[in-house]
VEXDOGU-479184 format. One record per residue: residue in three letters; x, y, z of N, C-alpha, C, O in turn. Coordinates in steps of 0.05 Angstrom, whole numbers, plus 5000, padded with zeros to 4 digits. Atoms other than C-alpha are relative to their C-alpha. Example, Ala and Ser with C-alpha at 12.3 -4.5 7.8 and 13.67 -1.06 7.14 Angstrom:
REM residues 2
ALA501849765000524649105156501850245000503950245013SER498449764999527349795143498550225014499550445018
REM end
This chain:
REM residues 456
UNK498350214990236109325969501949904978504349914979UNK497950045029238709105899501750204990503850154978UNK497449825007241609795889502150035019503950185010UNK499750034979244409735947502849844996505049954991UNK499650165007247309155939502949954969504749784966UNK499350025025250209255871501750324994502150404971UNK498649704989253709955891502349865021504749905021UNK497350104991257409555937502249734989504649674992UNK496150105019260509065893501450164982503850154978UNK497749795017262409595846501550195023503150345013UNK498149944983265409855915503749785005506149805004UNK497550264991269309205934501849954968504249954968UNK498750005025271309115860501550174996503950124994UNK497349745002274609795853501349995021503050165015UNK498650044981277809685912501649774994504049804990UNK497950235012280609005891502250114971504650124973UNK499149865015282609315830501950235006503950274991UNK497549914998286609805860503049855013505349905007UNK498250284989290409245896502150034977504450114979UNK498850125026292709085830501750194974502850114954UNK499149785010294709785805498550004969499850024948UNK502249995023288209785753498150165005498250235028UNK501849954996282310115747497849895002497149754983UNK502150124990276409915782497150094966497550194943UNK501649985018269309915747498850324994497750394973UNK501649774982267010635784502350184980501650374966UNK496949815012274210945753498950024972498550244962UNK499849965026272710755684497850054985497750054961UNK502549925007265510955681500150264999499050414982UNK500849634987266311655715501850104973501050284959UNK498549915033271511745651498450024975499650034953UNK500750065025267711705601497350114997495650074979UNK502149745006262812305620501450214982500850354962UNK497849755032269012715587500549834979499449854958UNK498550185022273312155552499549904986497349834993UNK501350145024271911805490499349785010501049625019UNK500850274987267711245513501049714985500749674961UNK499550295016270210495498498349934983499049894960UNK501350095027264010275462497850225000496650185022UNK502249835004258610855448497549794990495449805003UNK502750115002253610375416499449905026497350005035UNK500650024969253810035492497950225005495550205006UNK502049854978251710695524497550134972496350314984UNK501849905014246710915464497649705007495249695011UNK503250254997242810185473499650015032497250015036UNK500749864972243210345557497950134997495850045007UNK501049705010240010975532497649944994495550055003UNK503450195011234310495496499149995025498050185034UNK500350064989233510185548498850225022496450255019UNK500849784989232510755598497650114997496350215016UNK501749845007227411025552498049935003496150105002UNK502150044999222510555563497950035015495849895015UNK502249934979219110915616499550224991498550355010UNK499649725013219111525578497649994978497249794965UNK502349955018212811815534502150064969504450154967UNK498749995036214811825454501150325000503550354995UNK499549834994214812555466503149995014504850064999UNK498949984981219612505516502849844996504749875012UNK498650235017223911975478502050114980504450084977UNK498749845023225112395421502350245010504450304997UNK499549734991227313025463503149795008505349774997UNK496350224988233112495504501649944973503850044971UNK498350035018235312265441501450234983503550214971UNK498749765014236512965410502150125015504250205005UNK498149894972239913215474502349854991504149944977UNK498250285000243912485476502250154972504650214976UNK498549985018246412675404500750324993502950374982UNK498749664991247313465411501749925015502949774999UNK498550024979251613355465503149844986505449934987UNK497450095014256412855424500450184970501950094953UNK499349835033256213395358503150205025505550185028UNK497949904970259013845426502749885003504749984993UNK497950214986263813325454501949984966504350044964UNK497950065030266113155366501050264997503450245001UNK499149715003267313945355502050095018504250185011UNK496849984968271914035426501949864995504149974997UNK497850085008275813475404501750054975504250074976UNK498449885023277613675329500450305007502150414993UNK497749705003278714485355502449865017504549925005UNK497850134976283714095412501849914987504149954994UNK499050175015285913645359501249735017503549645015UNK500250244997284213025401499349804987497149724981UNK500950305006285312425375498549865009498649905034UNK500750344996281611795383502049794996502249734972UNK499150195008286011255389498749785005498849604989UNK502050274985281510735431497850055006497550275018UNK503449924996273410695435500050194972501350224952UNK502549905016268111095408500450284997500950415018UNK500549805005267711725372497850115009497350355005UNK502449814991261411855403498649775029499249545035UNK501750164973256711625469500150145025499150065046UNK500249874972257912135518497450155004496950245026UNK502949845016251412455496498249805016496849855036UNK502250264975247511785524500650065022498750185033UNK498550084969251611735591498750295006497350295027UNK500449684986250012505603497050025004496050135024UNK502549974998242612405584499149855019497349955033UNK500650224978242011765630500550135030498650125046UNK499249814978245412195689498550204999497350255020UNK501949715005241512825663496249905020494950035037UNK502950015000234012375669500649945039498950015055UNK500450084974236812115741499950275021498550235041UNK500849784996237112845765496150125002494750235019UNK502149895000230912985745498249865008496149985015UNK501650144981227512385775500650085026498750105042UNK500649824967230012705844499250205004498750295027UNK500349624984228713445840497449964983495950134992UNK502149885007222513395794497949824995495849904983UNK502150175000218612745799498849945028499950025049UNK500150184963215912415864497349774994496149764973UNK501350264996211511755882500049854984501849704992UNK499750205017210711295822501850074980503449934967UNK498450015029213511625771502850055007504549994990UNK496949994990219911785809501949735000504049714988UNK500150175000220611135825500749924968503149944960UNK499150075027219910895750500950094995502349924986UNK498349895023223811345715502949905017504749805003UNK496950174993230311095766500649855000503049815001UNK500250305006228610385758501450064963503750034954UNK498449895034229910605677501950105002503649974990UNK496649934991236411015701501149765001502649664984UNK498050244996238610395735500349784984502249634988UNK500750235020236709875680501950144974502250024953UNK499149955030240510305627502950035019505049955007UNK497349994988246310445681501949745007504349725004UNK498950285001247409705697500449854978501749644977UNK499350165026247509475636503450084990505249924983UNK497349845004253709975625502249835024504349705023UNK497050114985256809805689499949695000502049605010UNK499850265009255409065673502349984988503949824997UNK497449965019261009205623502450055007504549974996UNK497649964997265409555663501749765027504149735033UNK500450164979264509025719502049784993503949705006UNK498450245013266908465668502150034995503949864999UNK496949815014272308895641502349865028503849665029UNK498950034980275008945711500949685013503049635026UNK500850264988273808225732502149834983503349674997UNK498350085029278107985664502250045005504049875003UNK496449854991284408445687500849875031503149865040UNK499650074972283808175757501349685001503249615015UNK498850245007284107395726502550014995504249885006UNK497050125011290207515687501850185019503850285009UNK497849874983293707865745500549815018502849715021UNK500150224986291507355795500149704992500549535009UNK499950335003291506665764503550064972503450154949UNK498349985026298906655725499449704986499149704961UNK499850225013298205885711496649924987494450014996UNK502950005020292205645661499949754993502049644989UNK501150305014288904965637500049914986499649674986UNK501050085027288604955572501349734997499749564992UNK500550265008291804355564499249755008500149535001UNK502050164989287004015600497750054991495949894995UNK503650015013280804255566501149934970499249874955UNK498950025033285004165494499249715002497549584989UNK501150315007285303455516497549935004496549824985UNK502950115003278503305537498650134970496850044956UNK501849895030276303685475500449804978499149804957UNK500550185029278603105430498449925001497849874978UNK502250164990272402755459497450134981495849974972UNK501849905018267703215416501550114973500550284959UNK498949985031273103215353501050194988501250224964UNK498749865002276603785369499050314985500650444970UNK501349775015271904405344501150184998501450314978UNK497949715007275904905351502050054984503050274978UNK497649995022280904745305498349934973499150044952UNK501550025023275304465252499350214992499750264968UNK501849625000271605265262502850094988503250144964UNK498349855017278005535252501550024970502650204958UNK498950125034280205215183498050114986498650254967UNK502249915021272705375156500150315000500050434979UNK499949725010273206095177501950234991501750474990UNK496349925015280806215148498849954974499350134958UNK500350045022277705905088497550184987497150214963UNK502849935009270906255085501350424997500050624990UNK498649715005275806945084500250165018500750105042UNK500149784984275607645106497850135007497950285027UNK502049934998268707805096497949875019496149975033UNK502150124975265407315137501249995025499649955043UNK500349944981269407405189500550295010501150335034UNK501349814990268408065192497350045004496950265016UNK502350064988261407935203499949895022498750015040UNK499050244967263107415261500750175017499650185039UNK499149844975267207955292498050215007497850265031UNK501749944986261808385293497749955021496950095040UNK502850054983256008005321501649915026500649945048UNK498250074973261907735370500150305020500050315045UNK499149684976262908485404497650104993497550295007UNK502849894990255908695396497749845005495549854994UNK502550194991252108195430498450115021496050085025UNK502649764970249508675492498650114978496250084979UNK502849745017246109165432498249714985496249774971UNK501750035014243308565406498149875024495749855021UNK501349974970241208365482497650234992495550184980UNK501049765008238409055474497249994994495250015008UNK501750015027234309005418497349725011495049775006UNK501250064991230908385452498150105027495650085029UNK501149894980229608695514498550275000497350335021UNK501549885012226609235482497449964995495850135002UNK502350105014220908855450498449835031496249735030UNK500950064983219808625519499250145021497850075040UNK500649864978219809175556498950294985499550534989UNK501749795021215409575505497850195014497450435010UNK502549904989209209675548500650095031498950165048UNK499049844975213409915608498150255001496350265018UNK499849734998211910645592495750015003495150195019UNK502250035000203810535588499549825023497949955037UNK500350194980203309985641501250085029500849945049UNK499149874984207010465683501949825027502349925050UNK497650284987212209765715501149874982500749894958UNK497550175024217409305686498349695013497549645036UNK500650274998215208575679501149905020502650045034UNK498750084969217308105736502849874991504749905007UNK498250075007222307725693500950144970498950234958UNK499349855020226108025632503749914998505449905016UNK497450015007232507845584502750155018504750025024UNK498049834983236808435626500849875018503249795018UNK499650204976236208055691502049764995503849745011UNK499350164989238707455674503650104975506050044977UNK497549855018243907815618502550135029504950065026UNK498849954976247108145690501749775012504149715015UNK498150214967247707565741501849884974504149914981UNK498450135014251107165671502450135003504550035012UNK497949834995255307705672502150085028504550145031UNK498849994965256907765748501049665007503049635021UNK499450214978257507015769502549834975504449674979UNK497750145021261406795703502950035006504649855008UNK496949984994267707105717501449935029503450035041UNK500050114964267706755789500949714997501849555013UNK499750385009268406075754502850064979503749854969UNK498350005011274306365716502850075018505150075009UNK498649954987277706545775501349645012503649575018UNK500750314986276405775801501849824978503549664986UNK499150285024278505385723501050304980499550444966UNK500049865026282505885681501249894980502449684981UNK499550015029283905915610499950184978497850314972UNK499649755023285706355558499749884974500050074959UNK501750105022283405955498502849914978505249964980UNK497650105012286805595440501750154979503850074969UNK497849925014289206135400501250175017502350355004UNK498149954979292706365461502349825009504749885013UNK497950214987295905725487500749864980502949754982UNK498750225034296205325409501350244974502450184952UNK499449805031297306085366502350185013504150155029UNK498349754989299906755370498850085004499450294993UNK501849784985294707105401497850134979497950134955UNK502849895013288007435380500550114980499050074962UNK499849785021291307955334503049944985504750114981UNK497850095019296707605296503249965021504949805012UNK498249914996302107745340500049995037498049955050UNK500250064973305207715418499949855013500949885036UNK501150384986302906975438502549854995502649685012UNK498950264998308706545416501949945020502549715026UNK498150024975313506665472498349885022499749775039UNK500850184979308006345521498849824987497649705004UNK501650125011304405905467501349755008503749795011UNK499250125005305705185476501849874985503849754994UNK499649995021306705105404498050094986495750134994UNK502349745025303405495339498949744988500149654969UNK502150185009298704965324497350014996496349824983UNK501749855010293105285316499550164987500750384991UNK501750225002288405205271500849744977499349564969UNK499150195014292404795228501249725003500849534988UNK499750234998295604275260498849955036498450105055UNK501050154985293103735304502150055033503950215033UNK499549884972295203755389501649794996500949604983UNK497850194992301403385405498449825024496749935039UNK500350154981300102805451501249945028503550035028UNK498449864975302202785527497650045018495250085016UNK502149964974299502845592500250315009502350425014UNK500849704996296303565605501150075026500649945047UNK500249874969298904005659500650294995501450394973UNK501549755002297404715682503450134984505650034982UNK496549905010303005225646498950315006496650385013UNK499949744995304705975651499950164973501550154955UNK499949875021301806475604499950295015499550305039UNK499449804985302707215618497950155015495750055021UNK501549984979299907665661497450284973496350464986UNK502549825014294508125604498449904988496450054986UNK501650115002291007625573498249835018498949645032UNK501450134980284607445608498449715001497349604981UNK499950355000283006715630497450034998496350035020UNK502949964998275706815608498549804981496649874967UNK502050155022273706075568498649865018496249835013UNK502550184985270805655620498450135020499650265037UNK501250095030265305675612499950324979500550554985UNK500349825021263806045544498450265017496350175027UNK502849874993259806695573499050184971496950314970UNK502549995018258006845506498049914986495950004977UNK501950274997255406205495498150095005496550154988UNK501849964974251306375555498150264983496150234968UNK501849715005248707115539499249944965497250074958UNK502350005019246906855461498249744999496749684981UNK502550194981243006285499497750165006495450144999UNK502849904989239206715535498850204976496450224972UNK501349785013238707275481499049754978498549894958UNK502250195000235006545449498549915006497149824988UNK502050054986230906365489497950235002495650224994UNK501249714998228507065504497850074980495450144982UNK500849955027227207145436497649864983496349984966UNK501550095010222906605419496150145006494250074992UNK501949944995217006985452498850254981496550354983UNK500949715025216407585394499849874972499549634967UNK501650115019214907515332502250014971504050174973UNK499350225012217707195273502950105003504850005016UNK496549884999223807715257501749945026503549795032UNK498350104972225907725324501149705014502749665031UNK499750275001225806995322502449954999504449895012UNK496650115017230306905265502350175008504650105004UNK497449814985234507485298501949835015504449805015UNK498050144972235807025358501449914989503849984985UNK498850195025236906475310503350024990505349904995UNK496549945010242706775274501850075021503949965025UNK497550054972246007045341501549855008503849875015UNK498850214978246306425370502549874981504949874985UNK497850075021249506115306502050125002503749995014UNK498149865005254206695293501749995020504049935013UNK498249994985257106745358500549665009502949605009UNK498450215011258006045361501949894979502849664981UNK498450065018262006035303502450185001504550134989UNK498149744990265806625326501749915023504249865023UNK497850144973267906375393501949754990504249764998UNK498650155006270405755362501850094974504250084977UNK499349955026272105975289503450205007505450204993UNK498349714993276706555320502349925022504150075029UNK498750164977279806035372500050115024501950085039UNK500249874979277306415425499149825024499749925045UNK500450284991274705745459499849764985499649704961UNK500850245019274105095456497349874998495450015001UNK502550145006268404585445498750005023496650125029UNK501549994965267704405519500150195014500250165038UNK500749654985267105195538497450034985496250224995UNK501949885005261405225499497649805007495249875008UNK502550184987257404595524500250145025498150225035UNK501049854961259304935601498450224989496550235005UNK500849745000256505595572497049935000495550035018UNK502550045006250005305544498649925029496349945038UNK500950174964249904955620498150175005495750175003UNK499049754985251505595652497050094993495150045008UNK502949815007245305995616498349915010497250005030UNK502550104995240305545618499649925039497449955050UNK499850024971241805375696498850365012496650425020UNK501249644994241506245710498249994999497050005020UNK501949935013235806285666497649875024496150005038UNK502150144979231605755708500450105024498350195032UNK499349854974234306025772498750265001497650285023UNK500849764999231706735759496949974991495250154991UNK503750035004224606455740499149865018496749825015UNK500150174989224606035789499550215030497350235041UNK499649714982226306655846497450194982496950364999UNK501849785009220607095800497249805013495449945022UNK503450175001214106535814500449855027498549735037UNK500450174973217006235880500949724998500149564981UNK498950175006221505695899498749745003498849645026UNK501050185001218105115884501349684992503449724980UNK497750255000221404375877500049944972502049854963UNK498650125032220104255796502250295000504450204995UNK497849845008224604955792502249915019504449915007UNK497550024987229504755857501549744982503749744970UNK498850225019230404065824501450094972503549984965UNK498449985026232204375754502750165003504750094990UNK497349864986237704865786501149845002502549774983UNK498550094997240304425821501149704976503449634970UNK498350145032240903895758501550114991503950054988UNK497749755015243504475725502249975009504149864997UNK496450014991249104575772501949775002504349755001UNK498850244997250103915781502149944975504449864973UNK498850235026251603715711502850364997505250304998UNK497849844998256004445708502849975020504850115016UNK498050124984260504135761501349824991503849804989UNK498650315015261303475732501750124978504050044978UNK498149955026264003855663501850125002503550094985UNK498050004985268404205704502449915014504650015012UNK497950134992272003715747500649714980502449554979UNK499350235030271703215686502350094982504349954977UNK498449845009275103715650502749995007504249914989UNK498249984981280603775698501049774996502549724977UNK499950244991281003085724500049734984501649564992UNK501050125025278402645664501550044972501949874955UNK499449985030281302975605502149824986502549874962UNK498850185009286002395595498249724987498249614965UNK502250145010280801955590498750034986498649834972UNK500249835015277402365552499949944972498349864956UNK498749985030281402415496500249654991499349554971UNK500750275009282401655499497449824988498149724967UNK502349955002275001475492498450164988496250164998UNK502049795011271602005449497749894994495850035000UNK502450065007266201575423498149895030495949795029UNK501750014969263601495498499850225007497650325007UNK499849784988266002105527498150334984497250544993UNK500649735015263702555466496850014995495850234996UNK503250044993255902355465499350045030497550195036UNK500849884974255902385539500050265001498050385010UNK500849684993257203085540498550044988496550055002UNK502049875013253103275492497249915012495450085017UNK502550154981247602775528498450165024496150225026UNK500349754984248903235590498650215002497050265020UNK500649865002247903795560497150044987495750244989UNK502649955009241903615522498149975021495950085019UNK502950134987237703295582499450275023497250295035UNK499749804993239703965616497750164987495750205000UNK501849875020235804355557497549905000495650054994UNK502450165017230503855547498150065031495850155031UNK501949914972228703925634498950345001496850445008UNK501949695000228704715623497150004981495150104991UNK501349935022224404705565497149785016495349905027UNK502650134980218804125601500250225024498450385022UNK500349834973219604545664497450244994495150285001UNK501049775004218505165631496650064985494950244985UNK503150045009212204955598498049935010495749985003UNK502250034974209104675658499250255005496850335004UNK501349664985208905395684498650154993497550325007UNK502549795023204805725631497349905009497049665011UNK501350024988198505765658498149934976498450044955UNK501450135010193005355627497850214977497050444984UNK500849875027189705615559496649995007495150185005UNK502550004998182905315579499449955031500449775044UNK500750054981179505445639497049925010494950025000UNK501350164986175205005682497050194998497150434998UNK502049915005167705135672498650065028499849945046UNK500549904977164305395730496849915005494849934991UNK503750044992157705185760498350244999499150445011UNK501049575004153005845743497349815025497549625041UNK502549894979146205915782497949894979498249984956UNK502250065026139905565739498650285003498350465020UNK501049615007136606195709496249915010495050135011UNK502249954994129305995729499149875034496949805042UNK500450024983131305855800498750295026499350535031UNK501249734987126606175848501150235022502950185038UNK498349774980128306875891497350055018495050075009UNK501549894981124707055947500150264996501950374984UNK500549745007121607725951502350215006503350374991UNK498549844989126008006002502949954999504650015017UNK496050075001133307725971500950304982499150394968UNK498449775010137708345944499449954961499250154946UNK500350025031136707965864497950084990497850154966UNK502649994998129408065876499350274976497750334959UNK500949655016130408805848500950034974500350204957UNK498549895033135208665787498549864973497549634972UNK502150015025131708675719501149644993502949505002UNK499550264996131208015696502249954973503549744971UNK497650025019135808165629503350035006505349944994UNK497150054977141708335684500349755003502149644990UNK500650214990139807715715502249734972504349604974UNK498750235018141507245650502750084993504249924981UNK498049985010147107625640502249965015504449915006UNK497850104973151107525707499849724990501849684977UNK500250305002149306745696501449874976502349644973UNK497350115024153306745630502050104994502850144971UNK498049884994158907055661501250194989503450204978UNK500349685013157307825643499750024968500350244958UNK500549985029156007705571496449994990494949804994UNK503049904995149008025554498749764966499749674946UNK501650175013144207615516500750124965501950324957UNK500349825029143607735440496750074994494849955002UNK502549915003138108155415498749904978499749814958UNK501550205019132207875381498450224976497050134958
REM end
């Protein structure tokens, strides 16, 4: 039913997408069994993923294939003398092995293990088309929404003191090196997704099932329902509407003014304006916020490294999204919403809908609405007020956090359990009861709940 399901919005998507004279998600996947794939680490951590239904044996062999296959694919393009100009020198090697193992779960497995090994196909395939899903979803905003917000979330953003322009001053000043670090952990946040979901879905391949809840899951719907709310509030962020654009260059013909990250926002009442049609309106809310939320949370359940892994994620791309002016302040309180709302929603749907989880959803969404039409509606006020307005959000967003986190700890099932009334050991048996026959060192040992006496 979920594949199901999830085959036909990558139907209706490529179909919208052609509307628009683009390529759908289905177009730019099926390319990239020949073509140089956009990101190869993507389909190599898919590839992880995939594997974890797979015997070590069986692990090793995919991954040699996976990377034979791109020595193949590197050698065809230098006799051809294909360039690379965009993407990955390598990853077709995964994508072929992932397609290769789904083959062979139809023609050479059957009943359980067929079963699992396409559940691992589809868990390393959605993760991919997760990607191309967003891709698509991004080109569709800036075709369909020409007019954008920003200077309506700029102004409510004085209310928390304007972060985005503070991030950007520190990481102009902190150089070239740190933010080439930033930009990495910024574009490889699915492999480090990955890398969690990994450690969670370790004992797949021995346990012969996937856990009921898992990082992937809620890494997806973030991914699916986010760009639905950018269709609704767009924005292309402040070094779009205050700079010249992400890469030096391009932006000032629709920029407001080049005020970003150096100087402060002109004053004035916000209204929507026209920026062009290729950059995509993808800040409210943050969804990377969101996905290094969850890949924190996730995280805290392994052990220490993986911890401090999350740890720095969450940091880094927080400092990235803002530092880089890719959002602003109040995109990343909606993002933190946004996660933690999913996150409870999909645990909430795994154990059964019960009223402490319906109640925290719906808080959730609630308070994700309010920062929304506040946003909008409010941001004059806003900016007037910061020492009210700028603790309330944050207030928001903490009592948001503070209900997941009580919620989520109710649900853990009790450490000590309830002592049980046993049977007195020198109560009498009649001849003809069924205990009559069992030795009497059995006997004491059922009564101390199968644990056999110690020997004397």
């Amino acid at each position: 039913m979920a594949g199901a399901a999830t085959l036909g919005f990558l139907v209706v998507l490529e179909i919208a997408a052609r509307r628009y004279g683009l390529p759908g998600p289905i177009t730019t996947q099926a390319k990239e069994v020949v073509f140089a794939p956009k990101s190869g680490p993507l389909l190599y951590a898919s590839m992880a993923l995939m594997m974890v239904v797979l015997t070590w044996r069986q692990r090793f062999v995919a991954a040699g294939l996976a990377i034979g296959v791109d020595v193949v694919f590197a050698l065809v393009r230098w006799v051809a003398d294909a360039e690379v100009t965009e993407g990955s020198h390598f990853g077709n090697g995964a994508l072929w092995v992932m397609l290769g193992c789904a083959v062979v779960a139809v023609t050479r497995r059957t009943g359980r293990e067929r079963l699992l090994l396409l559940k691992g196909v589809g868990l390393g395939l959605l993760l991919v088309a997760g990607r191309k899903t967003g891709d698509t979803w991004l080109l569709i905003t800036s075709k369909t929404r020409p007019a954008v917000l920003d200077q309506y979330v700029a102004t409510a953003d004085h209310a928390l003191g304007d972060p985005a322009w503070v991030a950007g001053r520190i990481v102009t000043a902190a150089g070239p090196a740190a933010a080439h670090v930033l930009d990495w952990v910024y574009t490889q946040l699915a492999v480090a997704a990955v890398v969690v979901a990994l450690y969670q879905l370790r004992r797949v391949a021995a346990e012969r099932r996937f856990p009921g809840h898992h990082l992937v899951r809620t890494f997806l719907v973030i991914g699916l329902l986010g760009p639905a709310v950018y269709m609704i509030f767009p924005v292309v962020g402040p070094v779009f509407a205050y700079g010249t654009g992400a890469f030096g260059t391009g932006g000032e013909q629709w920029a407001v003014a080049l005020l970003w990250p150096d100087l402060p926002l002109p004053s004035g009442p916000p209204q929507p304006m026209t920026y062009d049609g290729i950059t995509p309106r993808n800040c409210m809310p943050s969804l990377h916020t969101a996905w290094a939320v969850v890949i924190f949370i996730h995280s805290r359940g392994g052990p220490r490294i993986l911890r401090y892994a999350g740890t720095f994620w969450l940091v880094a791309t927080l400092s990235a999204t803002l530092g880089f002016g890719y959002h602003y302040g109040i995109d990343l309180v909606a993002g933190v919403v946004f996660a933690v709302t999913v996150e409870a929603a999909l645990r909430t749907f795994d154990r059964g809908w019960d009223r402490s989880g319906v109640r925290l959803v719906a808080y959730g969404a609630s308070v994700f609405a309010v920062l929304l039409l506040s946003s909008r509606y409010l941001s004059t006020e806003m900016a007037a007020h910061p020492r009210l307005f700028g603790p309330l959000l944050l207030l928001l967003m903490a009592t948001v956090v503070y209900g997941y986190v009580r919620t989520t700890r109710a649900w853990r099932p009790n450490a000590v359990v309830p002592a049980q009334r046993s049977r007195p050991l020198l109560e009498p048996v009649r001849a003809d009861h069924p205990e009559a026959v069992v030795p009497v060192a059995e006997r004491v040992a059922l009564a101390n709940d199968g644990e056999q006496p110690a020997s004397t």
